[in-house]
N, C-alpha and C positions, 0 to 999 in steps of 0.2 A: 504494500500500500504506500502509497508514494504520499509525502505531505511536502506543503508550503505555505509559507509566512510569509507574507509581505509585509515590507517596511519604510519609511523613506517620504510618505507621503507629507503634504503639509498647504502651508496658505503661501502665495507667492504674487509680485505683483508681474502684470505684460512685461516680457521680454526677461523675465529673469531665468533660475535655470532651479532641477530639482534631483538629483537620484533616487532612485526606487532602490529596492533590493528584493530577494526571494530567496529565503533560505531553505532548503532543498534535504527531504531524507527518503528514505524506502526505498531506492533504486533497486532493479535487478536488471544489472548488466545496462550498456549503452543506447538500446534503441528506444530511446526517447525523443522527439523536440520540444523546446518548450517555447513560451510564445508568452506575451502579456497580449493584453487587452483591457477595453474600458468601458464601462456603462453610465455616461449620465442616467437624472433624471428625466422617467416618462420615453426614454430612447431605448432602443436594441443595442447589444452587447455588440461592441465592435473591434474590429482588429487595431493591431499597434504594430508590433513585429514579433519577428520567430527567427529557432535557429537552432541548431541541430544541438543537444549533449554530447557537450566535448567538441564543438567549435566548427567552424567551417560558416558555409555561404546562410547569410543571412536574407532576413523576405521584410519591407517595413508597407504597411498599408501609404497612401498615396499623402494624406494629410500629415504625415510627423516624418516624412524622406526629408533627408538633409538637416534634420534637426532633432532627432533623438536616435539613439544609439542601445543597440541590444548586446550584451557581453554579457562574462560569464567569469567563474574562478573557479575551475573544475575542479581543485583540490578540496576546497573549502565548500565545495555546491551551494553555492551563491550564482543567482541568475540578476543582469543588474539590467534598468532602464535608466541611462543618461537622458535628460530630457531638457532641451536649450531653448531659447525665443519661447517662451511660455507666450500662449494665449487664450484669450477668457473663453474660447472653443474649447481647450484641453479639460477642460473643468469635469472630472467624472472619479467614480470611485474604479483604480486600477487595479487591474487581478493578474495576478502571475498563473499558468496552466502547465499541463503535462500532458502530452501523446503518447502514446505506449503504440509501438508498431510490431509483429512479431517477426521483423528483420531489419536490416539496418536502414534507419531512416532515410539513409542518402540513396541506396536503393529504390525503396518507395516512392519518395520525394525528388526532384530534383532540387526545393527550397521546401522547406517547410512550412505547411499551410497555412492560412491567418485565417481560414474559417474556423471561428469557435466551438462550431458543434461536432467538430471530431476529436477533440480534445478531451481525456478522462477525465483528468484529477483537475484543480481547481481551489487555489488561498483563498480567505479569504475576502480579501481588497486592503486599500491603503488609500483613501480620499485624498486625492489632489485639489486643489481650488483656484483659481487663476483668475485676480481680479485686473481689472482694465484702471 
């Protein structure tokens, strides 16, 4: 059973900057990707970005390209979101996820997916706020 914690959230005004984190346990074995995402209110849970466990080609939805960054600290199973130019759009509660594939993810995937609903496991969130 795979868990995660997310961390990092907070209040921030336009254009400043935030990191997340995702502290990561229950793995068996590497074929995982993991992926954040974010749900304001009254909206559908939406993509942010993904990226394989244990590093490689990264996927970032089309609104946070070029301005937030997906990493990772494989030793330590910390999943991180760098998040730069904050805007009062970004404003949602974020959730760090897990894919369970039953082969190697880079196989399956050629990037791994930003759809939510293939994704098992699931933090709780870390509310971010972005005032103008």
């Amino acid at each position: 059973q795979v868990v995660l914690v997310e961390s990092g959230g907070g209040s921030v005004q336009a254009g400043g900057s935030l990191r997340l984190s995702c502290a990561t346990s229950g793995y068996t074995g590497n074929n995982y990707c993991m992926g954040w995402f974010r749900q304001a209110p009254g909206k559908e849970r939406e993509s942010v970005a993904a990226t394989y466990r244990g590093g490689g080609r990264t996927n970032y939805a089309d609104s946070v390209k070029d301005r937030f960054t997906i990493s990772q600290d494989y030793a330590e199973k910390l999943i991180y979101l760098q998040m730069n130019s904050l805007k009062p759009e970004d404003t949602a509660m974020y959730y760090c996820a897990a894919l369970q594939t039953t082969q190697s993810p880079l196989v399956t995937y050629p990037r791994c997916p930003l759809d939510p609903n293939g994704y098992n496991y699931w933090g709780q969130g870390t509310q971010v706020t972005v005032s103008s």
